[in-house]
N, C-alpha and C positions, 0 to 999 in steps of 0.2 A: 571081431565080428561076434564071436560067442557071448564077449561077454556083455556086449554088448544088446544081443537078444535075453540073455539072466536077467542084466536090468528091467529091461522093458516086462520081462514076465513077475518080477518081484513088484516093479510098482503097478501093474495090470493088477495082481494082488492085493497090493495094497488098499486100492481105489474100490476095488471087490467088499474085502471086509469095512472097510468105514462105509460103506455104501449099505452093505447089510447092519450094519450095527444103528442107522441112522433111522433105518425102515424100521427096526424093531424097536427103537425109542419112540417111533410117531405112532405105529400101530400100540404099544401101552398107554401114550396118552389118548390113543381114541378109543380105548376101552377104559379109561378110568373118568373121560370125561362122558361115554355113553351112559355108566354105571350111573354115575353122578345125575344124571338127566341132564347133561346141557348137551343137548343134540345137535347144536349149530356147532361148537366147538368141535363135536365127536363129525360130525361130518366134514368139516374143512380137515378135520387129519386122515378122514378115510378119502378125501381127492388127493391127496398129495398121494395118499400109497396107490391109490387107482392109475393116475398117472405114470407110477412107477413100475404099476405091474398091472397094466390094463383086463388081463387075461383071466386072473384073479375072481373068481366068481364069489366066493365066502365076502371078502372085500366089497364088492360089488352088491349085494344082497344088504351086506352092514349099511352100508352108503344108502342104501335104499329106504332099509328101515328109518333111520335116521331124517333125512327127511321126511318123511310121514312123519315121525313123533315132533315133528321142528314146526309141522302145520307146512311147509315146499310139498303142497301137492302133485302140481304137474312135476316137477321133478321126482318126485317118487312114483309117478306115473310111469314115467319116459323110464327109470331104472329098468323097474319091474319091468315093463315089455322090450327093454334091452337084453335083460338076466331071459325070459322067456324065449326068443328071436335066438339066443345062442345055444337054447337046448332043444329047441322044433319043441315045445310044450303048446 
């Protein structure tokens, strides 16, 4: 039974770090592709991490900006008064 819960915690682990190592390779490509100006790029990598980390407001704000420089106005509408609605602004 013991060792049985070690497994289960080592690969809970496991699943942990690639899970984090994979967020941090997508959040670099949406900041090299924001840098770059292709905003449609830089915001499909900023939903996958929104998705991943809903909560995430820096995330959230990027995603925002991003559409607006993309010309996704309602979409960058709907952010911004999402990002606002979760700080009572």
């Amino acid at each position: 039974m013991r060792k049985c819960m070690i497994l289960s915690a080592v690969l809970l682990l496991s699943q942990l770090i690639a899970q984090s190592s994979t967020q941090n390779s997508t959040l670099k490509e949406a900041h090299l592709a924001f840098d770059l100006k292709n905003y449609d790029q830089a915001a499909m990598s900023f939903e996958q991490l929104a998705v991943n980390d809903p909560q995430n407001e820096q995330i959230q704000a990027s995603l925002a900006l991003c559409y607006k420089r993309s010309g996704q106005l309602e979409k960058a509408r709907k952010s911004y008064l999402d990002l606002c609605q979760r700080n009572e602004l």
